[in-house]
C-alpha positions in Angstrom: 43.8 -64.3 -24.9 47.7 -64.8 -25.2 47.4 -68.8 -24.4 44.7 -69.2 -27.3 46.8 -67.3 -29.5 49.9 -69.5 -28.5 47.7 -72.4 -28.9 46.4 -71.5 -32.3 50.1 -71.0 -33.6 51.1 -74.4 -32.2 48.4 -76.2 -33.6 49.0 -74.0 -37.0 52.7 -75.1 -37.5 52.0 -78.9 -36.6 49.1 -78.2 -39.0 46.1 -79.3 -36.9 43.1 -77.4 -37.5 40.8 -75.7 -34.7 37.1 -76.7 -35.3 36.2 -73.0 -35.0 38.2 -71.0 -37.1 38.1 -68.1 -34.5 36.4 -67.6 -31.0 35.9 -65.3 -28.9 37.0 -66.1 -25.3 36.8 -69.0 -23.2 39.6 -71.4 -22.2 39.1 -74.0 -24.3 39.2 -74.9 -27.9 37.8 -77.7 -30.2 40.2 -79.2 -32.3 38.9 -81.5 -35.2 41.9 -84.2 -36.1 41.9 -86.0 -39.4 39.3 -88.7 -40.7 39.8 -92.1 -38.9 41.1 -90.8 -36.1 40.1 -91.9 -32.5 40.1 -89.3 -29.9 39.4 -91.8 -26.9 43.1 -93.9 -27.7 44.8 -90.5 -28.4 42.9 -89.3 -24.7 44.9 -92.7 -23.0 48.0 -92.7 -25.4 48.2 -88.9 -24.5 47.6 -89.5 -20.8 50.9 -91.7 -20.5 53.0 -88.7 -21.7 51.0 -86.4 -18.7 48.9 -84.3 -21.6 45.1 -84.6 -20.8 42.5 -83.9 -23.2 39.1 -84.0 -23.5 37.5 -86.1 -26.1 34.9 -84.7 -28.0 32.7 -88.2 -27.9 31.8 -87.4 -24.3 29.7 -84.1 -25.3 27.6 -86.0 -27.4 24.3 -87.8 -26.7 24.2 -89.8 -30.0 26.5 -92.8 -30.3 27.4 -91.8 -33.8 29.1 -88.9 -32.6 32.1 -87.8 -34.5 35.6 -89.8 -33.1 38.3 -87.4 -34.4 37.2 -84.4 -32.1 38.9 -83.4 -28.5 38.2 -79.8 -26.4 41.6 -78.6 -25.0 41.7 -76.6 -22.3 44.4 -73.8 -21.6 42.9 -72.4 -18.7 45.9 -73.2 -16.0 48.6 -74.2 -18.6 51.7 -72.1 -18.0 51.8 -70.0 -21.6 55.4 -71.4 -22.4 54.3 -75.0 -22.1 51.5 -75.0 -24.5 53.7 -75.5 -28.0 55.6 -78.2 -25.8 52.4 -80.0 -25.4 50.3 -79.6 -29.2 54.2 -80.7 -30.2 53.5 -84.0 -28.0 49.1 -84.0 -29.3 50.3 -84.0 -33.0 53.1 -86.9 -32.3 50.4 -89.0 -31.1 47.7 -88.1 -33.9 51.0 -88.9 -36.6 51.2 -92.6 -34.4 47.9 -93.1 -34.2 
């Protein structure tokens, strides 16, 4: 609960917005970047500075699925890294 609640303040001050606006448990949490974005370069541009997301294109069956989603997972991220790395997601969403 305290890493989603860290995540959710990091995303709120580098003003991302969650796609669910509040759940319940779990380890991961969808975040829904800006129109135009593309999720699969931020996934590789993200990967060269060792953050890893998931992007949302690969949970869906129809090729028209929307580009600007990614899951991030918070599961085994030590607590006081998390702002560290939506710092680093939001850099590359600004490049993109």
């Amino acid at each position: 609960a305290r890493r989603n609640e860290v995540l959710r303040d990091a995303l709120t001050a580098n003003n991302l917005t969650p796609a669910l606006k509040r759940a319940t448990g779990g380890t991961t949490l969808w975040l829904q970047g800006p129109e135009g974005l593309d999720a699969d370069r931020l996934s590789i541009a993200l990967r060269e500075k060792s953050v890893l997301i998931e992007q949302g294109s690969a949970f869906y069956a129809d090729t028209n699925a929307p580009k600007n989603r990614v899951r991030l997972g918070f599961a085994t991220i030590e607590t006081a890294r998390i702002a560290e790395g939506v710092d680093l997601i939001a850099e590359a969403i600004r490049e993109q």
